[in-house]
N, C-alpha and C positions, 0 to 999 in steps of 0.2 A: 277258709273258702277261697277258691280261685275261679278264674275264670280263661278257656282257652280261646284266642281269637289269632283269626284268618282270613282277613279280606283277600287272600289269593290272587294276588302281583298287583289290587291295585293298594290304597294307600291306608297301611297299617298304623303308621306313627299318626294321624290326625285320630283317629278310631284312640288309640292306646291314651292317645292325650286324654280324648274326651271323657272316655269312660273311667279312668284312676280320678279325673275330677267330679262323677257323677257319682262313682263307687269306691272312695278311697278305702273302704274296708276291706275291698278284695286285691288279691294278685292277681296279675295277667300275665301269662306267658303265651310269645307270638308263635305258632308253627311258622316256617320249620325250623326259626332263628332262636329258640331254645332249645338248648344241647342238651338237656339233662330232661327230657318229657317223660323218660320211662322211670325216672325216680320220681318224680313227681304227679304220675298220672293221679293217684288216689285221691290231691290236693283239689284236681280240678272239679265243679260240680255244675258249672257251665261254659256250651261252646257257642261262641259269637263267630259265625260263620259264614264263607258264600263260598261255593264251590270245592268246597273240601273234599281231600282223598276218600275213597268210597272205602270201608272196613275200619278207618281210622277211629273211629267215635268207640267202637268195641273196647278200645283203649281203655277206657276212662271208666273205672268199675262205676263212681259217686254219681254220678252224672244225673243232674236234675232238669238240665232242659236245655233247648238246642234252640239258640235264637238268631233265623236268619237275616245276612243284612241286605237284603234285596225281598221286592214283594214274589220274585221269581221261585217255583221249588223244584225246577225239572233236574237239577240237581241231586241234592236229597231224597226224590224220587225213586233217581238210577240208581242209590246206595241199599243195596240187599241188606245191611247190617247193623243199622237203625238202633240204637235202643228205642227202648219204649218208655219213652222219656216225653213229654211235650215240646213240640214243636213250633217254632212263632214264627210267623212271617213278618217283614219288617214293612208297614204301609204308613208312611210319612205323608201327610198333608202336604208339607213342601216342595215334595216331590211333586207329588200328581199335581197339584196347580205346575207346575212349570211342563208337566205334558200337556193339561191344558192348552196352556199357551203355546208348545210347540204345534200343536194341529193347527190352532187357530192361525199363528201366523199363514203354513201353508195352504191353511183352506183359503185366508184370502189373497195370499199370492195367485192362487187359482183364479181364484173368482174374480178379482179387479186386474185379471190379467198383466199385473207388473211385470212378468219375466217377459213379455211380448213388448214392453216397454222399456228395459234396458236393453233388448237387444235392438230397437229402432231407437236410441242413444250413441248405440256403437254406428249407428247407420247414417246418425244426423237425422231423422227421420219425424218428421211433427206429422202424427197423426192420431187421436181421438175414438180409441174404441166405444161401442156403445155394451154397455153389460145388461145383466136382471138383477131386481132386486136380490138383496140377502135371501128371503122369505122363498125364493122359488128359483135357490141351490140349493141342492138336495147333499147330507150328507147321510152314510150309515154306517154305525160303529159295530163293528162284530166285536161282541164279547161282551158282557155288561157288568161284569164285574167292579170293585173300588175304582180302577183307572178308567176302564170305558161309560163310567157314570159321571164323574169326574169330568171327562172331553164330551161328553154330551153335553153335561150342564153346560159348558162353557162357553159351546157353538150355539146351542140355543140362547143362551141371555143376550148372545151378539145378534140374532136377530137371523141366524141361518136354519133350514128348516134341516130336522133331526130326524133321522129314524137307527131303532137299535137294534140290534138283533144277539139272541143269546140262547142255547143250550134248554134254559128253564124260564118259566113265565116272570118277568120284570114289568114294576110300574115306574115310570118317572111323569113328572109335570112336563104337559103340554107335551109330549115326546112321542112319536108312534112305536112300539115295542109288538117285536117278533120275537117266535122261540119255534125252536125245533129244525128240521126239516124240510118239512112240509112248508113251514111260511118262509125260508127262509131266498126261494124266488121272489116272492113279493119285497120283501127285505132290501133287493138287490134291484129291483127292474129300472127305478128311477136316482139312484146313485151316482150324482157327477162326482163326488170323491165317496171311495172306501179308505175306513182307519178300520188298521188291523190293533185291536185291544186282547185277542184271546190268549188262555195264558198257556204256554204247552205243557202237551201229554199227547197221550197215543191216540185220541180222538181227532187232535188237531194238528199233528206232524201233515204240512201238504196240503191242510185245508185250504187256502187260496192254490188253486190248480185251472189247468183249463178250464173245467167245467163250470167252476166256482166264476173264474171270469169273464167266458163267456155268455155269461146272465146279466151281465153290467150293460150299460150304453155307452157305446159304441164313442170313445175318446172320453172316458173314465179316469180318473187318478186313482192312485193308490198310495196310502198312507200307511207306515208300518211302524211300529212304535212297540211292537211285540216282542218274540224271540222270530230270530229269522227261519228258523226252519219251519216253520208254519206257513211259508210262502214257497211255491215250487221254483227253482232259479229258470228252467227252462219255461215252464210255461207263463212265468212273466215275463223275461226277453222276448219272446215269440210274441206274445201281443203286444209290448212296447214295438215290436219293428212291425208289425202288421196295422197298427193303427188303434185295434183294438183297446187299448189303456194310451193314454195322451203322454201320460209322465210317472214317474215311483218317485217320493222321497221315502228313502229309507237309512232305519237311523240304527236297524238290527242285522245282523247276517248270521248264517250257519259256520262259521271261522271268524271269531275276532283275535286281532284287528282284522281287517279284510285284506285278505294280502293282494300286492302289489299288480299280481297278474291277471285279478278280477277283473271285467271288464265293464262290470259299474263301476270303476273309476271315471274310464273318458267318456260314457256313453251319454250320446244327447240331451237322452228324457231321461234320466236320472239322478238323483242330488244324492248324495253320501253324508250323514252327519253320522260321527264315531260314536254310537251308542249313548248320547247328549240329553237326550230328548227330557230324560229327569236323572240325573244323577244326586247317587244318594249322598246325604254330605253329612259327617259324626256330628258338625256343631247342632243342626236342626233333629238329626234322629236316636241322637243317645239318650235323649228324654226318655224315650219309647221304652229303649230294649231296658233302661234303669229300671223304670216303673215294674216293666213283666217279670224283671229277675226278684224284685220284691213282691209282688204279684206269689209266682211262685215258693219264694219264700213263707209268707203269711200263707200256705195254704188256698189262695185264691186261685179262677182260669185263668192264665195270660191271654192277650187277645192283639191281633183275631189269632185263633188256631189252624193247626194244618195236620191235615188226616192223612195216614201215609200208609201204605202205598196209595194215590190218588191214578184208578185204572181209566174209569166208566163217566167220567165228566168233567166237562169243560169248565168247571168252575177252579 
């Protein structure tokens, strides 16, 4: 038994370590740094993967299941050639707690107005804003998924008020939860910050757009922790320079890295953080993908699963 793995530029040698100590029964050969893959395809019966060439997987006659290392699938999505094999999406605890806490820090950067206080630091400037309680800042998570449950839970036990919104009917404690369309104006009307949590597909390429944010009040934040193309680049600059959205941190974009000539780099209401927000690490999430490759081994579902092609929802 073997196994192929691909983290795809970023860092394979941590991944390779981890897994020959979780699964020292198997071989691992790394795309594209084994030379010999077409002699050995038949060996391989699983791929650890994230962004892998699209037809590549046809490759591998054996092939038992396809475990990917991000909770992201718009990937594997675009790949027409799929076996039909089970697919696993990789959702680590570790992860999502440290998106957790990336919201929370800027929800309350927002909210106790720090950044309006380093810059009266730069100024010399001794002055004493007055805030609102936690309880009536309003935030709301579009997407309610494992991570937008996750950043909810975590805003709410801080004491900030929560509302969620998602695609299909969600229950959380203490939380107000929208779904659809139809509510998802109400969702939006009292929003001092949005966290974008939804995960892409063709549903949600552009869902943050004008329309979307011109529902918000008026000096709005905007939280992205997504994939970026789910957010329109023009109709967010255009309300960051009109007034309409106060500031963006974003931690996703449609090109990573972001290249140079973007101009969320220098731009005022903008923060950049390199896709941070939860990176995944082999030491915390090779538990995971161990357990599922034995999972599938024994005959058991790996979990969670992923349905593929995913057209008609946002989940």
């Amino acid at each position: 038994m073997s196994i192929l793995l691909n983290n795809n530029g970023y860092d394979n040698q941590s991944w390779y370590q981890a897994l020959t100590t979780a699964l020292p029964e198997q071989t691992l050969y790394i795309y594209p740094e084994t030379d010999n893959l077409d002699e050995v395809a038949h060996e391989i019966e699983y791929a650890v993967i994230w962004n892998h060439p699209p037809g590549d997987l046809q490759r591998y006659p054996n092939l038992k299941g396809i475990l990917l290392l991000g909770a992201g699938t718009e990937h594997i999505d675009a790949d027409k050639e799929v076996p039909n094999v089970p697919i696993v999406r990789l959702i680590d605890p570790e992860v999502i707690k440290d998106m957790g806490l990336y919201v929370l820090y800027w929800v309350m950067d927002q909210h106790r107005l720090y950044d309006t206080y380093r810059t009266q630091q730069q100024q010399a400037t001794w002055c004493r804003h007055n805030i609102c309680q936690p309880a009536a800042f309003n935030i709301t998570i579009l997407g309610l998924g494992a991570v937008g449950k996750a950043v909810a839970n975590c805003l709410n036990v801080n004491g900030f008020s929560v509302t969620g919104w998602d695609a299909y009917p969600q229950q959380l404690d203490d939380i107000r939860c929208f779904n659809s369309t139809d509510q998802l104006p109400t969702a939006l009307e009292q929003a001092d910050v949005l966290v974008n949590c939804l995960p892409l597909n063709d549903s949600t390429q552009h869902f943050i757009n004008n329309d979307l944010i011109n529902q918000l009040p008026a000096g709005a934040m905007l939280i992205n922790i997504s994939r970026g193309d789910i957010v329109n680049d023009e109709a967010l600059l255009s309300a960051l320079d009109n007034g309409q959205l106060s500031r963006a941190v974003l931690d996703t974009f449609k090109i990573e890295p972001l290249p140079q000539s973007s101009c969320y780099w220098q731009h005022p209401k903008v923060t950049v953080t390199p896709h941070m927000s939860g990176a995944t690490y082999a030491r915390s999430a090779v538990k995971l993908i161990a357990d599922n490759i034995r999972r599938i081994e024994n005959g058991e579902q790996p979990f969670p699963m992923h349905q593929h092609p995913k057209t008609d929802s946002l989940r």
